[in-house]
C-alpha positions as a printed NumPy array, in Angstrom:
array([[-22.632,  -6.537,  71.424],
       [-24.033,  -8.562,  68.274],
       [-26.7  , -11.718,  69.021],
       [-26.635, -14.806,  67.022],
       [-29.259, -17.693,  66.925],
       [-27.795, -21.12 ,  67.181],
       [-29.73 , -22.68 ,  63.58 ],
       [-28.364, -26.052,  63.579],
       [-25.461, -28.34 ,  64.11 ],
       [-22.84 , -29.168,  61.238],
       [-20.179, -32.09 ,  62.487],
       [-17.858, -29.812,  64.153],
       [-19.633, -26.646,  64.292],
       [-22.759, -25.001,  65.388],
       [-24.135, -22.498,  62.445],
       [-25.606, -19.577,  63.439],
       [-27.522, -16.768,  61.88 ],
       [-27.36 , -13.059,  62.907],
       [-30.012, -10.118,  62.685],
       [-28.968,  -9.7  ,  58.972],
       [-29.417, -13.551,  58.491],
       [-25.787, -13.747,  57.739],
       [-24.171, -17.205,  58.611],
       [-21.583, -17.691,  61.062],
       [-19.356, -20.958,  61.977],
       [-18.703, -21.927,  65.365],
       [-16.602, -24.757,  66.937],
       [-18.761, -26.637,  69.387],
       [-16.292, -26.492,  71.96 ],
       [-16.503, -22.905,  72.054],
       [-20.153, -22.591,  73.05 ],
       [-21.248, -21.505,  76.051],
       [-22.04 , -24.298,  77.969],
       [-25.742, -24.939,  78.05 ],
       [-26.242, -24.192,  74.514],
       [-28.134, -25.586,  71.866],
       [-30.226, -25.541,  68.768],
       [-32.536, -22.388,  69.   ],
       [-30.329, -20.539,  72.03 ],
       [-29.573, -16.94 ,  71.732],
       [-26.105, -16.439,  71.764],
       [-24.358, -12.55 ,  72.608],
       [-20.904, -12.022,  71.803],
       [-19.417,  -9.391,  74.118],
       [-17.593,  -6.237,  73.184],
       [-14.077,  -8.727,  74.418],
       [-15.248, -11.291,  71.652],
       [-16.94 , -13.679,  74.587],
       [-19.71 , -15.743,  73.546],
       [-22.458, -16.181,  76.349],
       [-26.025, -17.616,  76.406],
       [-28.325, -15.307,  77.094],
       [-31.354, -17.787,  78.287],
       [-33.838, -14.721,  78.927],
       [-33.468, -13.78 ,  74.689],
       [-33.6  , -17.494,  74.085],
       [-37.109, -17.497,  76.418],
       [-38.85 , -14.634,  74.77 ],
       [-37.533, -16.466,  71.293],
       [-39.026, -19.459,  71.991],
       [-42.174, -17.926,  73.533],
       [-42.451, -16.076,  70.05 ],
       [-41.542, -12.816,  71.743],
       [-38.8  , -11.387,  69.952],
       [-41.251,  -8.745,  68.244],
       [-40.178,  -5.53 ,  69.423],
       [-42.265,  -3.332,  71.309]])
């Protein structure tokens, strides 16, 4: 499973930044619903894109240091 960060909103897309800080493209009406700017977003071994709320949490909480 790979987890993107939603970065900010383009017209048609939401642009979103990996672990790598690559940059990735997606059409707002594929988003899990729920999402926004800042959500954690996992895409699933099947290609599914979920929001995982508890990453997004700890992200905005400044928690995403590993421990």
């Amino acid at each position: 499973m790979k987890q993107l960060v939603i970065d900010r909103l383009d017209g048609k897309f939401a642009i979103c930044t990996d672990s790598d800080q690559k940059f990735f493209a997606i059409e707002l009406p594929e988003l899990p619903q729920g999402a926004k700017v800042g959500s954690v977003l996992t895409i699933t071994d099947e290609g599914e894109l979920r929001l995982d709320e508890e990453a997004t949490q700890r992200r905005l909480q400044g928690g995403n240091k590993k421990r």
